[in-house]
N, C-alpha and C positions, 0 to 999 in steps of 0.2 A: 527639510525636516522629514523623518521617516515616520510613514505609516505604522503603528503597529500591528493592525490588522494584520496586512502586507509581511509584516516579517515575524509571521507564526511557523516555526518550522514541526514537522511530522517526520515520523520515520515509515518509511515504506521497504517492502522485501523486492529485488532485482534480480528479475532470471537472467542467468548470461551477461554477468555486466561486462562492459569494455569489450565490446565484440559487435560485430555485424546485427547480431541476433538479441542485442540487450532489450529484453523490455520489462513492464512494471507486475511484478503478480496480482492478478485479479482471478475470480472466481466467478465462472457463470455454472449452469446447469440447471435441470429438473428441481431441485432440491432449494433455489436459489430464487426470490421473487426478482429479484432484477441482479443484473451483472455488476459487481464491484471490485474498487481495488480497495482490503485493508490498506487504515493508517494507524500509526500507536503516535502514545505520545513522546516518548523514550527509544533509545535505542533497546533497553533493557528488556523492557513489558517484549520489543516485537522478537528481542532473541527468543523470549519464552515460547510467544505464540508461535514461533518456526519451527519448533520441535513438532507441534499438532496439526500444524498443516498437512495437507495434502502436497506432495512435490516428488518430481523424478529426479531422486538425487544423481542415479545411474548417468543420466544423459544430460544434467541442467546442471551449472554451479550460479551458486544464491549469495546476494548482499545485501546484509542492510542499509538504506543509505538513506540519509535527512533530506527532505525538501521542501522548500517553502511551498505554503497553502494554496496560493495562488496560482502557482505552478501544477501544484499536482491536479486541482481542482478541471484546470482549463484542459491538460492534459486528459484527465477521465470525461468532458463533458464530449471530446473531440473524439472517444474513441468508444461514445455511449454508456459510461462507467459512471455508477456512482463509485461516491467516497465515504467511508465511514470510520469511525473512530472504535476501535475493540479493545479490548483491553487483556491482558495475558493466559486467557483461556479460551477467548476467539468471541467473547460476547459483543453483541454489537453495545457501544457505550451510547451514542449518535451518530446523527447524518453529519456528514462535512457538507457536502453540495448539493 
């Protein structure tokens, strides 16, 4: 029987995907109480927010790509990230983890 907890998928933004170098966009800084990676709930909402992000399109190519909750969560907890949920203007909606 499947969790559904377990199989809540998120969309997250990929720097460098398929490469040596792929990893997941997150944002630290001065500006930032703690270090995190957006999640949206749609692919849609996060194309929006890609437009206002911050990114080096020059030197990075970006994907959006869905992952289960579970996954990204253990991901950012391993890499000291929180996770939150924004919504297409970059507001934070909630915490994921």
């Amino acid at each position: 029987m499947n969790d559904p907890i377990k199989n809540i998928w998120y969309y997250i933004v990929v720097q460098n995907p398929e490469t040596s170098n792929e990893q997941f966009v997150g944002f630290t800084g001065k500006e930032r109480i703690v270090p995190f990676i957006p999640a949206f709930k749609s692919k849609e909402i996060a194309q929006q927010c890609f437009l206002i992000m911050p990114k080096d399109i020059m030197n990075n190519k970006y994907e959006i790509q869905a992952i289960i909750k579970e996954d990204l969560i253990d991901h950012a907890q391993k890499n000291d990230y929180e996770v939150f949920l924004l919504d297409d203007k970059g507001s934070i909606l909630e915490k994921l983890s």
